[in-house]
N, C-alpha and C positions, 0 to 999 in steps of 0.2 A: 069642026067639032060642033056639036048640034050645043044650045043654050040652055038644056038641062044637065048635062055633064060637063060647063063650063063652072054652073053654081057648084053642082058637088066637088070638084077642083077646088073650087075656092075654098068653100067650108074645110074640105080635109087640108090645105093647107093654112087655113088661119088657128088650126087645128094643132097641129105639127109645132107652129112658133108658139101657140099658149104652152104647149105641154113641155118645150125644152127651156122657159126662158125662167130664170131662178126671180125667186122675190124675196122682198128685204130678210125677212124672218127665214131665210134659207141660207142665206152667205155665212159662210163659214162654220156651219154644222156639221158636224161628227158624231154620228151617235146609235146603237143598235134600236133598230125599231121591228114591232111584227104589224102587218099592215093586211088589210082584207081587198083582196084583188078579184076585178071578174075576168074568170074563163070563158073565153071566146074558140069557138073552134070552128073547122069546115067541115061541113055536114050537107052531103049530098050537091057541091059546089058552092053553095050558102054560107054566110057566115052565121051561126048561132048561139047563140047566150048560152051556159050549161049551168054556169054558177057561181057561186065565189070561192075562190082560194084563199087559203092563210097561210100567208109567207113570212118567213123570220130574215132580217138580213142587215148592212150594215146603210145607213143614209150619208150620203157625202154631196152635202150642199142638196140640188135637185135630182137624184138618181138615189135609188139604194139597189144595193148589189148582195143577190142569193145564190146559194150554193146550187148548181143545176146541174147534179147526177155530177162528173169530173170536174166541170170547168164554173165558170162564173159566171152569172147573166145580172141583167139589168134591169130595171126597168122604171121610167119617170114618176117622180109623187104626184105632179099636176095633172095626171091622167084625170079622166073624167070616171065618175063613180070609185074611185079607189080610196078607202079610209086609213086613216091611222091609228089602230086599234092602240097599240101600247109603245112610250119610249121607254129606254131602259136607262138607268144612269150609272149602271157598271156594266161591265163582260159579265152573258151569261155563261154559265160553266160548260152548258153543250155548245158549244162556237166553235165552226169550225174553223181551223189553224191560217186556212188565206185568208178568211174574215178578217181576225187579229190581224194578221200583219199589215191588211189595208188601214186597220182602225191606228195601230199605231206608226205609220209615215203621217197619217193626219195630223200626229204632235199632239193629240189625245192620248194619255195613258193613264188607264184605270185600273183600278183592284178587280179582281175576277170575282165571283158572289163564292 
């Protein structure tokens, strides 16, 4: 392997360990957050910027988890460029039902708004 795709190796894995490893202010959180995420797409074999998304979903320690079309997805807070527009400190009323029930195994339970 040639010594420019050895450095990118490294970056993208020192990469990988920032974004999954939780920090103090993370442990043991539970809580609906809506957060502004950038879309990355392949475009023309290229990876490319398009923009940011606003996603609603629930945060459990370092992940928060959004409703994607049937099923659940994920995705890291420690990502890089991903903000956290707003927490919430009830259930909002549009939430959907696997949300809830994630939010309460958490041993969080709050009043709906």
């Amino acid at each position: 392997m040639n010594k420019g795709l050895q450095i990118r190796n490294k970056k993208l894995q020192k990469k990988r360990e920032l974004r999954k490893t939780i920090k103090p202010s993370q442990e043991n959180v539970c809580r609906f957050v809506k957060v502004k995420n950038p879309k990355i797409e392949k475009v023309n074999g290229k990876f490319k910027f398009i923009g940011f998304e606003i996603l609603f979903g629930l945060q459990i320690e370092n992940k928060m988890y959004y409703k994607k079309g049937e099923k659940v997805g994920y995705i890291y807070l420690n990502k890089a460029n991903l903000k956290i527009l707003k927490k919430f400190k009830v259930i909002p009323s549009d939430t959907p039902q696997i949300l809830i029930d994630m939010f309460n195994k958490c041993g969080n339970v709050e009043e709906k708004e």
